[in-house]
TIMI-697966 format. One record per residue (C-alpha): residue in one letter; x, y, z. Coordinates in steps of 0.02 Angstrom, whole numbers, plus 50000, padded with zeros to 5 digits. Layout:
TIMI-697966
aXYZ...
This chain:
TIMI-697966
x533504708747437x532794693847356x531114687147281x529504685247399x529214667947456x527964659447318x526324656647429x526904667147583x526414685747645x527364694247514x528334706847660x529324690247663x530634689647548x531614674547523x533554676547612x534814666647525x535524663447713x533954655547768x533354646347598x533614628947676x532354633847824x531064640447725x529614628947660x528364639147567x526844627847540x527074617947730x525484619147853x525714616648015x525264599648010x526904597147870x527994609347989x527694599848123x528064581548013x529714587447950x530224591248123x529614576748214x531114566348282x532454583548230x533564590748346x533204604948478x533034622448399x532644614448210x531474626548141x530804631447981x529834648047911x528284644847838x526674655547802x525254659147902x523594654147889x522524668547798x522834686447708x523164694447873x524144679847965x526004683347984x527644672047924x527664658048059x529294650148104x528914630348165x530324626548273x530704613248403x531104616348575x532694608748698x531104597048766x530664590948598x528944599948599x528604608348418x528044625248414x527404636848310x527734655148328x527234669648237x528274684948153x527804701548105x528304716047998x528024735048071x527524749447948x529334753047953x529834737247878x530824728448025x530264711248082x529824705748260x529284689848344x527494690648436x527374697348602x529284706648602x529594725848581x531314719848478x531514724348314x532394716848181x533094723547982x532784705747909x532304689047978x533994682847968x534684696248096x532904690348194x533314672148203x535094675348237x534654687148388x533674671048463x535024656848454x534374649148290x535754652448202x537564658248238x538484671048138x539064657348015x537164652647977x537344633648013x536334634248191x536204623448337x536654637948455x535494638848625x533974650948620x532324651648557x530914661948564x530294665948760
């Protein structure tokens, strides 16, 4: 499984497959300095805001506008991104399911959230 994410919601635990993406101390101001100038669909997870703010996953879109976009963890334990009905076992499987990554885990595939 993994260890939680040192200063994010602890439903997040770390993913060995993702560990390069995720920055566990960036605001969004930082998220949105480390991706300045990166290529489209660059993201990285970070934590929300407050106790009941979600994992946020900064990303850059194919116009190279920066986003910010929010994920969530149902009672059962799968993840989802804000405003879908999908459901997800981890956020690897989440991120992979919206052209972040490909199978291999090095990214750069088309997608995004909507």
């Amino acid at each position: 499984r993994g260890v939680a994410m040192a200063g994010a919601p602890s439903f997040y635990p770390s993913d060995a497959r993702l560990r390069s993406h995720e920055r566990p101390h960036a605001t969004r101001d930082h998220a949105v300095a480390l991706l300045h100038q990166t290529p489209a669909l660059s993201f990285i997870i970070r934590p929300g805001t407050g106790p009941q703010q979600p994992v946020v996953v900064t990303y850059v879109k194919k116009s190279g506008q920066i986003v910010h976009h929010r994920i969530f963890r149902n009672p059962s334990g799968y993840y989802y991104a804000q405003g879908s009905d999908d459901t997800f076992p981890n956020m690897y499987d989440l991120l992979l399911s919206k052209g972040f990554l490909t199978s291999d885990a090095r990214g750069g595939a088309p997608g995004g959230f909507g």
